[in-house]
C-alpha positions as CSV (number, residue, x, y, z in Angstrom):
1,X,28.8,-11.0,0.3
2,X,25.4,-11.5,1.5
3,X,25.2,-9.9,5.4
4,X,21.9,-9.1,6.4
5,X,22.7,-7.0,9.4
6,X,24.4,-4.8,6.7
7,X,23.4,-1.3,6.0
8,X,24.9,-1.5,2.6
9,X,22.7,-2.0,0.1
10,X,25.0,-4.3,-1.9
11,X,25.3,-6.5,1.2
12,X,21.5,-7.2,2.3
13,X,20.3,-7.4,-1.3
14,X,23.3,-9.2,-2.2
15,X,23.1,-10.5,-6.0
16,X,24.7,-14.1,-5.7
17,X,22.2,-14.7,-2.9
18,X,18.8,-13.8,-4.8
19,X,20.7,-15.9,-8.0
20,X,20.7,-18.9,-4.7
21,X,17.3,-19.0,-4.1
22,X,16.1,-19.0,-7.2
23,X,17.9,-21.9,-8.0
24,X,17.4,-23.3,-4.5
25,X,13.8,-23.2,-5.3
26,X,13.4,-24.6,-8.6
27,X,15.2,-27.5,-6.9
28,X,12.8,-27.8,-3.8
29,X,9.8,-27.3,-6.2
30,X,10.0,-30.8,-8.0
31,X,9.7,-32.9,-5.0
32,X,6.0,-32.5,-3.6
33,X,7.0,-33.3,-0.1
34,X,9.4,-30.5,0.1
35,X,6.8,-28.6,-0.6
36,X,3.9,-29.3,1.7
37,X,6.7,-29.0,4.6
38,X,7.0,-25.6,3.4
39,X,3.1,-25.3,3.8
40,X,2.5,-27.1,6.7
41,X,5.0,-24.1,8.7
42,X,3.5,-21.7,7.1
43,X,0.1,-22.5,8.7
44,X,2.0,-21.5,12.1
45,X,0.9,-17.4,10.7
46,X,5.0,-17.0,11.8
47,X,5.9,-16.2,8.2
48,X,8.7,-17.9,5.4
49,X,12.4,-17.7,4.7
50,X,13.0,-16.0,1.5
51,X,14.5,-19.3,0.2
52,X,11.3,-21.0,1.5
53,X,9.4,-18.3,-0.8
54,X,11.1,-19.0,-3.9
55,X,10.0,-22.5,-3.9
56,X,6.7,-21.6,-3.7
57,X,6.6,-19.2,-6.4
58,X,8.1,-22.2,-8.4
59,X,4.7,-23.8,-8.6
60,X,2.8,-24.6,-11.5
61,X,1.1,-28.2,-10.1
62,X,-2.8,-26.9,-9.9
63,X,-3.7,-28.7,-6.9
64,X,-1.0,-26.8,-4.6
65,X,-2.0,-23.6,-6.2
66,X,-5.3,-23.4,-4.5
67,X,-3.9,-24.6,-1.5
68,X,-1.0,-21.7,-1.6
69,X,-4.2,-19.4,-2.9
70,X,-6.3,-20.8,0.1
71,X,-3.5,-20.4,2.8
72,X,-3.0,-16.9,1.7
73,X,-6.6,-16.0,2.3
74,X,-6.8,-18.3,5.8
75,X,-3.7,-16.1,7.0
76,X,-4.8,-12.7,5.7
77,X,-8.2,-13.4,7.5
78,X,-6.3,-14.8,10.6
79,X,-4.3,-12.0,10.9
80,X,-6.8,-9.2,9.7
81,X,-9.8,-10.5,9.7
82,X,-11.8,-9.4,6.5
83,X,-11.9,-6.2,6.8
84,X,-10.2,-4.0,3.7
85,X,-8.7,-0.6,4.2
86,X,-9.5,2.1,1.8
87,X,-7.1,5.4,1.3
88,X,-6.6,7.4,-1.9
89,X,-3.5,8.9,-3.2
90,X,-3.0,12.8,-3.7
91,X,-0.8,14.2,-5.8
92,X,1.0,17.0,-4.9
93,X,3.6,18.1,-7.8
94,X,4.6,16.6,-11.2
95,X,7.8,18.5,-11.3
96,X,10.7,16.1,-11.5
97,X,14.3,16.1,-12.1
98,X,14.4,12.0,-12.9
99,X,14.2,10.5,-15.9
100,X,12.5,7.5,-14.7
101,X,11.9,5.4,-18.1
102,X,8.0,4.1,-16.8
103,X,6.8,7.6,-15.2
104,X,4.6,9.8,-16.7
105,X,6.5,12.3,-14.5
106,X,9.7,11.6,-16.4
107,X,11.7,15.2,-16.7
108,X,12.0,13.7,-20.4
109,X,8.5,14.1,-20.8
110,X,8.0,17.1,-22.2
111,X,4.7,18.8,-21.5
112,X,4.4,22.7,-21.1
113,X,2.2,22.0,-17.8
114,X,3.5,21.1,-14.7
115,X,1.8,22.0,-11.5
116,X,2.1,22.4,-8.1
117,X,-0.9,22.7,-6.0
118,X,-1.2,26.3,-3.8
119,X,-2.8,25.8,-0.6
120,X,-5.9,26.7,-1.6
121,X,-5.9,24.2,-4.0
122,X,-4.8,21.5,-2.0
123,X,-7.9,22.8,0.4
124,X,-9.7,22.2,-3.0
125,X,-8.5,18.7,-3.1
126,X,-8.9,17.9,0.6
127,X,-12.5,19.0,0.5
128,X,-13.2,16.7,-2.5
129,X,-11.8,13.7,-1.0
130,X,-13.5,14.2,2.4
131,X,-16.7,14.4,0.7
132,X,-16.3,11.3,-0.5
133,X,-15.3,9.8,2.4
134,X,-12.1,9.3,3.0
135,X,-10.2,9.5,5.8
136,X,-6.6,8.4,5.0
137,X,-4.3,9.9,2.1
138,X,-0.9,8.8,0.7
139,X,0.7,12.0,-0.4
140,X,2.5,11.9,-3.9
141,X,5.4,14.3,-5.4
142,X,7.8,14.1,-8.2
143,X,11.8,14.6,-6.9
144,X,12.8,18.3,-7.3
145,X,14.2,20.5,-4.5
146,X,13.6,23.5,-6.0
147,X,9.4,23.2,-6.8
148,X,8.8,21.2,-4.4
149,X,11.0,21.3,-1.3
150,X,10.5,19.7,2.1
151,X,9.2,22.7,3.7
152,X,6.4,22.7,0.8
153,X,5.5,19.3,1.5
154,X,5.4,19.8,5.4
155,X,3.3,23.1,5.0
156,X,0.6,20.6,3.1
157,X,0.9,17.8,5.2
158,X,-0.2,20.9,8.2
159,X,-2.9,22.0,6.2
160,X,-4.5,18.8,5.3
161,X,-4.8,18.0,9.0
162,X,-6.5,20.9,9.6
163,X,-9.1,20.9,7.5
164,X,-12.7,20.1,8.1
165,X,-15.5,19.6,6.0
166,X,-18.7,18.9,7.8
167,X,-18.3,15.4,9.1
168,X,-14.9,14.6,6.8
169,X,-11.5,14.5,8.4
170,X,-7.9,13.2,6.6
171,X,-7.0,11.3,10.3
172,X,-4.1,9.7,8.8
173,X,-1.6,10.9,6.3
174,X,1.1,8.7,4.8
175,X,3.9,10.2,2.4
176,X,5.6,9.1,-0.5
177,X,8.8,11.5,-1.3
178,X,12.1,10.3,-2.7
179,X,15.2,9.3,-0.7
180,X,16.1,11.7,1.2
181,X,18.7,12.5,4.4
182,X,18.4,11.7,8.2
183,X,17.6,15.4,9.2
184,X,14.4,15.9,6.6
185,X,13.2,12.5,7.7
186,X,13.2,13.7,11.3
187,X,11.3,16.7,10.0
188,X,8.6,14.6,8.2
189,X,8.4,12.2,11.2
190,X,7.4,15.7,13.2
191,X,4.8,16.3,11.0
192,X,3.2,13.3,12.4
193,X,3.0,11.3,9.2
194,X,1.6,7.7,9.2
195,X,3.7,5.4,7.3
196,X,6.9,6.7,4.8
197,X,6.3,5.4,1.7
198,X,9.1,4.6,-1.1
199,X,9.0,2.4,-4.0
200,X,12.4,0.0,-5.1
201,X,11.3,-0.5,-8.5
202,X,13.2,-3.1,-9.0
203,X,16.6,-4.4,-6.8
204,X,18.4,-5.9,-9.5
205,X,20.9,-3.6,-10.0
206,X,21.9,-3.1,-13.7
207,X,17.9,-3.2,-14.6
208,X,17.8,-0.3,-12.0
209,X,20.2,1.8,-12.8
210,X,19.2,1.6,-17.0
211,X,15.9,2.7,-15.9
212,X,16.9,5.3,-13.7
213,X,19.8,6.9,-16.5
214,X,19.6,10.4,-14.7
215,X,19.0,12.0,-11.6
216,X,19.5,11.4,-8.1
217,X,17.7,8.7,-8.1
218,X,20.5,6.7,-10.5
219,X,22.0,6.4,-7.1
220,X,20.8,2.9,-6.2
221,X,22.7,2.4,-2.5
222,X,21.3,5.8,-1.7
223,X,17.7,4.8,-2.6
224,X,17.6,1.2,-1.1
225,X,18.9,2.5,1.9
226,X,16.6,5.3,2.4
227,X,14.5,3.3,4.7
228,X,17.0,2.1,7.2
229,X,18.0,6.0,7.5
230,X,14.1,6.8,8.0
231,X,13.9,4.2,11.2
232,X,17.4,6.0,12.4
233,X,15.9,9.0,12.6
234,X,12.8,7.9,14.1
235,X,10.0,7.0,11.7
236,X,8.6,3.6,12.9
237,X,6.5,2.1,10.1
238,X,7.9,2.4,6.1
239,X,6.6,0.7,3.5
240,X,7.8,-0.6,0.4
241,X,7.3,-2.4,-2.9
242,X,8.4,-3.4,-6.2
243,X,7.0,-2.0,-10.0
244,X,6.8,-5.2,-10.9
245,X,7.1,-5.4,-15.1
246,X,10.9,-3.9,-15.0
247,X,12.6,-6.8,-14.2
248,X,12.3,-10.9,-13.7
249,X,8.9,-11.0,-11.1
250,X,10.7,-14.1,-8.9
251,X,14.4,-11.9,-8.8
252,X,12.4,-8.8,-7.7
253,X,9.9,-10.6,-4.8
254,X,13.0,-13.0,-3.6
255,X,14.8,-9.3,-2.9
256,X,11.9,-7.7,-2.0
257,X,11.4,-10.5,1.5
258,X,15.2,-10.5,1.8
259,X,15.0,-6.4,2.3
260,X,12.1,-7.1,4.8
261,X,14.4,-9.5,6.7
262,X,16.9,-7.4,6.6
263,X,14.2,-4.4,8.8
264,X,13.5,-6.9,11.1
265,X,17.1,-8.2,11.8
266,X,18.7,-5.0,11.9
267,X,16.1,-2.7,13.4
268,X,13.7,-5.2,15.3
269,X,10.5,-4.2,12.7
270,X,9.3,-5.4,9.4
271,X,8.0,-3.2,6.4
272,X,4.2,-1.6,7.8
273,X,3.1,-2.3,3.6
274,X,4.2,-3.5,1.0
275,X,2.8,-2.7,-2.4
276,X,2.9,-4.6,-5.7
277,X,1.9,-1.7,-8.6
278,X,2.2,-3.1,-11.9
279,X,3.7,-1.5,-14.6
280,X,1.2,0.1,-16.3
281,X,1.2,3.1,-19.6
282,X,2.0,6.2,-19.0
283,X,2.5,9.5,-20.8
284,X,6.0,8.8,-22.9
285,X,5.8,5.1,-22.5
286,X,4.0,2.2,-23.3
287,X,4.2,-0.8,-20.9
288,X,4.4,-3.4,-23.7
289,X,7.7,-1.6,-24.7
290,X,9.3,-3.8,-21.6
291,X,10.2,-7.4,-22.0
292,X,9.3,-8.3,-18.2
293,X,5.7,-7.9,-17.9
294,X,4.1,-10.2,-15.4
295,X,1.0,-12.3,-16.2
296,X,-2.3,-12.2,-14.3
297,X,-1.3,-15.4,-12.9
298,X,2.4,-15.0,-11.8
299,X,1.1,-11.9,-10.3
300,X,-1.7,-13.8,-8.3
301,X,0.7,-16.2,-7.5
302,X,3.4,-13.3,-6.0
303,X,0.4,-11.6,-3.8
304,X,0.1,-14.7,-2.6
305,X,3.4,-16.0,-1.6
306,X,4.3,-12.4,-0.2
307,X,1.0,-12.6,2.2
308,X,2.5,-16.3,3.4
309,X,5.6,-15.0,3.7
310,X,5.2,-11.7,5.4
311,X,1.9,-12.3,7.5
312,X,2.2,-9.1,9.4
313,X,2.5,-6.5,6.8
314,X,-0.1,-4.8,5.2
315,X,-0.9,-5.5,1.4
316,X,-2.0,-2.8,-0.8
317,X,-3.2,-2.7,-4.1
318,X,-3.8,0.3,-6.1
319,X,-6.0,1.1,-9.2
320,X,-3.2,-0.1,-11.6
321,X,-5.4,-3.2,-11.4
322,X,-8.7,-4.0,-13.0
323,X,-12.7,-4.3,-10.9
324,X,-12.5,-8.3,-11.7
325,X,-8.3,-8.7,-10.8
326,X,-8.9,-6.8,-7.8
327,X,-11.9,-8.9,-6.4
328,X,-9.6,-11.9,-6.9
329,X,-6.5,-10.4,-5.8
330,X,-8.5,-9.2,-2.6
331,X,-8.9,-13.5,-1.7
332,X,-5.1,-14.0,-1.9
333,X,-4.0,-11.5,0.7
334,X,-4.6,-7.7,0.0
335,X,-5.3,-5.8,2.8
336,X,-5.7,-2.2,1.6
337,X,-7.1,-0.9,-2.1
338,X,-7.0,3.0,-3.0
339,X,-10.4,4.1,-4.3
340,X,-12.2,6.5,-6.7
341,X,-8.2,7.7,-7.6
342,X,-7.0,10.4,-9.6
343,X,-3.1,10.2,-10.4
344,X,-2.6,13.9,-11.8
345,X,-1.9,16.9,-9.9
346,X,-5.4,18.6,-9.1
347,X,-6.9,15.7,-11.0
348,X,-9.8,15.5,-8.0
349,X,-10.8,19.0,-8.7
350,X,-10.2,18.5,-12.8
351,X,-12.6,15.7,-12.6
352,X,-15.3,17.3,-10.6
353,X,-15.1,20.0,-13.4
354,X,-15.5,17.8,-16.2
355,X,-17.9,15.9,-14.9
356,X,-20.1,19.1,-14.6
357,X,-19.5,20.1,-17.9
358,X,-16.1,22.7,-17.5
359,X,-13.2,23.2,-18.7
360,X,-10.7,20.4,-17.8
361,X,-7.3,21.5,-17.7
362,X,-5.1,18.8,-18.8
363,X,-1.8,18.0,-17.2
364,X,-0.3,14.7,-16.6
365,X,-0.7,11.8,-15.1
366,X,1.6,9.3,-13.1
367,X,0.4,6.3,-15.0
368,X,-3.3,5.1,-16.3
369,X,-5.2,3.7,-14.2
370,X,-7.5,0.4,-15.1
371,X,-10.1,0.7,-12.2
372,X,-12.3,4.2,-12.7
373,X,-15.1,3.2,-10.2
374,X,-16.1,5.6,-7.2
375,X,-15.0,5.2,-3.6
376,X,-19.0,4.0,-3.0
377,X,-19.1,2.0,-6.0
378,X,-15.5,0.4,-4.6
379,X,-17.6,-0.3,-1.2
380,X,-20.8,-1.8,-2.3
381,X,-18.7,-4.4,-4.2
382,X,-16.5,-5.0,-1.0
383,X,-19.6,-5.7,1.0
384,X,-21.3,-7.9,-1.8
385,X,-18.5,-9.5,-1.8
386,X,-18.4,-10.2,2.1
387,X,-15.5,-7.7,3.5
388,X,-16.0,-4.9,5.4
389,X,-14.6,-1.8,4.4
390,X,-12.7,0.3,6.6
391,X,-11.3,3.6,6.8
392,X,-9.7,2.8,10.4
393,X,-6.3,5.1,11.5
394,X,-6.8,4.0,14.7
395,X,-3.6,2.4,15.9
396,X,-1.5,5.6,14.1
397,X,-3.4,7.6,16.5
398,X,-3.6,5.4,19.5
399,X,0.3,4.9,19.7
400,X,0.2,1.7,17.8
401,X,3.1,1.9,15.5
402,X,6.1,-0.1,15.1
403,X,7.1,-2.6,17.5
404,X,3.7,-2.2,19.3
405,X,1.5,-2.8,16.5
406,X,4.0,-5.7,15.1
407,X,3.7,-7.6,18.1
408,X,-0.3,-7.7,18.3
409,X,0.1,-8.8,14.4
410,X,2.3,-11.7,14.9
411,X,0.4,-12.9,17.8
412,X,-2.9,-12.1,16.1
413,X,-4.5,-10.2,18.4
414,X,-4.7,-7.2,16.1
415,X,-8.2,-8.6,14.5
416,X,-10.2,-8.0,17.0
417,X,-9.2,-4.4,17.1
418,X,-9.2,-4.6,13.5
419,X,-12.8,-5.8,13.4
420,X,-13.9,-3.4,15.8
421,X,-12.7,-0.6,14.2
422,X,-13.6,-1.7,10.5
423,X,-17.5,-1.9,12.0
424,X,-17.2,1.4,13.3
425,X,-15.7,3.4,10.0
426,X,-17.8,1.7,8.2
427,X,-20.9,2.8,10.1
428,X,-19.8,6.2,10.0
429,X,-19.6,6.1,6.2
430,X,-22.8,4.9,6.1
431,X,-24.4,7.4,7.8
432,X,-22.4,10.2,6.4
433,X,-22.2,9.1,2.5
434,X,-24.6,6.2,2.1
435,X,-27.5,5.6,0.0
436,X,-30.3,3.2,0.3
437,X,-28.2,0.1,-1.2
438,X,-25.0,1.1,0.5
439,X,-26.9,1.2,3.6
440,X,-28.8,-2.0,3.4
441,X,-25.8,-3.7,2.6
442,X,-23.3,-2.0,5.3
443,X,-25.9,-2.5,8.0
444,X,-26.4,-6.3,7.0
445,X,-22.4,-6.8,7.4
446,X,-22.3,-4.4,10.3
447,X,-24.6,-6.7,12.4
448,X,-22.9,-10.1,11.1
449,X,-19.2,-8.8,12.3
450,X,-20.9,-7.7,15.7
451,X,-22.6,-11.5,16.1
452,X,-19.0,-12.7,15.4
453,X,-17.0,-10.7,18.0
454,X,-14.9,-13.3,20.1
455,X,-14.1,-10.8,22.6
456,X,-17.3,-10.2,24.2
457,X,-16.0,-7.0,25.8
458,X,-15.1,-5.6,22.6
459,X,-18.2,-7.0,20.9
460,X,-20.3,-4.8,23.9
461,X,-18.5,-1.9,24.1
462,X,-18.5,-1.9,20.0
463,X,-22.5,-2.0,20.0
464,X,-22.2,0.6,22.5
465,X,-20.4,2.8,20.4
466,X,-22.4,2.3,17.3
467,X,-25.0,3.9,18.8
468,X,-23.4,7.0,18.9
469,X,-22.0,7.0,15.9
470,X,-25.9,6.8,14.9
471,X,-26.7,9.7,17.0
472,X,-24.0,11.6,15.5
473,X,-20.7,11.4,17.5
474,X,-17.6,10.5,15.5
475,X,-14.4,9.2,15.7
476,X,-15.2,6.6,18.3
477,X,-12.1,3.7,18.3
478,X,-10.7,1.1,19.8
């Protein structure tokens, strides 16, 4: 019975509900009027039903395509403005004790080298990733208590903070770890991490649990639940998402909303992100081994509906994807793209060694990615391409987390502290990493967001603060 107040899984992804909306939406679909009223609201930036949704994904007239495609991008830029948040992922053990049928980290996998990084390879990491500029990392680790406990994780999520390498500085570190009890979310929330990260898969049940045959992570209530026990215990912004490819793409993003109304009925906040990975190969897999794989144009047509249907939350979008699906994935609704990833243990340092001609020593790898291009490279086709790139963790640090930061996004006040704060990360790149065509380009788009400033206190306090981030200061925010 579908309750969405419930903490039970069963209850606020109820089955016979999702199986409702799909069919209420094929039947709203076919009559075009039904359809623009669905629009029309959604131009308010105050977000759609789940039912509302799944008659928009039901589209296939060409016309109202563009307009669901252009809607996404007026909200996105409504909302957000056009700046694009970078982070890159870091990897902190392959050991596992799932045998998750799509992951390279698979215990089924055999392959005589797993790794955890020491601390001074983590430093190794850290240094690698600062020096290439960025400033915000999503910490990844397979499931297994025993090589990987909490206390490990903590003791890295310390150490990354407190490393420095000349003008580079991990401000804001969100984590990904498996489902896990009240009391070690209360830890992790003391270490100060951004936003928890954890992955459904896929909500439809039997799917779930046949790719999930072993492990603790077979247990499906425990795992859909894991977020409402985060916020319990005090972490204010999760994140979720769906590996969209393991099930029906409509079934999964219908459940998907319903799980983010279900946050925001019962605990008053919405998901922070939501991410939309694609399946992709992996070591002991092959993606076109699974009969669900989603089409370049379903996919663009889910980004967009979520990004109509969830104004507030972050969108992120990982290397899974292609340079030319990104760039058009990017004018849908994406907010935030990883950049210049690795997705192997001490694959930063491994690739810094190969590229210099050592030994690389092979281990595996989450999945393959499809986009190989540098963090600069990333930028230069963001700003050719009219968005600013932003390493901003300003509102993490500034106290702007759940509630707080929710209700300057629904009101839309958050762009101009999101445009503010895009310029200034940006600038500090450039003057920290850029070369002659970075610079040219950053500067030219620098200038053009300053002319644009509404708020004409923000606008002079902003040109204020660029100067010193010329002369050398760092860290200025709004």
């Amino acid at each position: 019975m579908y309750d969405i107040l419930s903490n039970d899984a069963n209850c606020f992804i109820d089955n016979e509900e999702v199986l409702a909306s799909l069919s209420y939406g094929k039947a709203v679909a076919s009559d075009p009027t039904s359809i623009a009223d669905i629009l029309e609201k959604a131009k308010t930036y105050k977000g759609l039903s789940h039912r509302s949704a799944a008659a928009l994904l039901e589209v296939t007239d060409k016309n109202t395509l563009e307009e669901i495609f252009s809607l996404a991008k007026q909200i996105k830029e409504q909302i957000y403005g056009r700046r694009i948040v970078l982070f890159a992922p870091l990897y902190l053990s392959d050991y596992c004790i799932n045998s998750c049928t799509y992951c390279g980290y698979s215990k089924n996998n055999y392959n005589p080298i797993r790794r955890r990084l020491t601390i001074d390879q983590l430093k190794e990491e850290v240094e690698i990733l600062e020096k290439l500029g960025h400033k915000r990392l999503a910490l990844e680790v397979g499931e297994d208590p025993i090589n990987c406990p909490l206390d490990y994780v903590i003791d890295c999520i310390n150490a990354i903070y407190s490393l420095k390498f000349d003008n580079g500085a991990i401000r804001r570190v969100n984590v990904n770890i498996a489902a896990t009890t009240k009391e070690s979310y209360t830890r992790i929330k003391e270490a100060n991490i951004g936003t928890y990260i954890l992955f459904q898969e896929t909500y439809h049940k039997p799917t779930y649990l046949l790719n999930h045959p072993k492990g603790p992570k077979h247990n499906y209530e425990w795992h859909t639940e894991a977020h409402d026990r985060a916020m319990e215990s005090g972490i204010e912004d999760v994140g979720f998402g769906v590996l969209y490819g393991l099930f029906d793409w409509k079934y999964d993003t219908i459940a998907l909303l319903m799980h983010a109304e279900h946050l925001e009925a019962s605990k008053g906040i919405g998901p922070h992100t939501i991410s939309v990975p694609r399946l992709r190969s992996a070591e002991g897999m092959r993606q076109e081994n699974f009969p669900h794989l989603v089409s370049d144009d379903h996919f663009k047509l889910l980004v967009a509906v979520l990004r109509i249907a969830v104004p507030y939350t972050g969108m992120i979008l990982t290397t899974r994807e292609s340079p030319d699906f990104r760039n058009e994935l990017l004018a849908v609704g994406i907010s935030q793209v990883s950049a210049g990833s690795c997705t192997g243990v001490g694959g930063y340092a491994d690739s810094k060694k190969q590229s210099s001609g050592q030994k690389r020593l092979t281990s595996l790898s989450q999945f393959e990615p499809a986009d190989h291009r540098s963090p600069s490279e990333v930028i230069k086709s963001l700003l050719s391409g009219g968005y600013v790139p932003s390493f901003c963790t300003a509102c993490y640090r500034e106290g702007r987390t759940g509630d707080r930061f929710m209700d300057l996004a629904k009101t839309g006040n958050i762009a101009d502290i999101c445009q503010a704060n895009a310029v200034l990360t940006l600038k500090e790149y450039i003057e920290d990493f850029g070369d002659t065509e970075l610079r040219e380009l950053g500067e030219s788009i620098i200038q053009s967001e300053i002319y644009s400033m509404s708020n004409k206190n923000i606008q002079k306090e902003t040109i204020n603060k660029i100067s010193q981030t010329a002369k050398g200061t760092r860290d200025l925010r709004f």
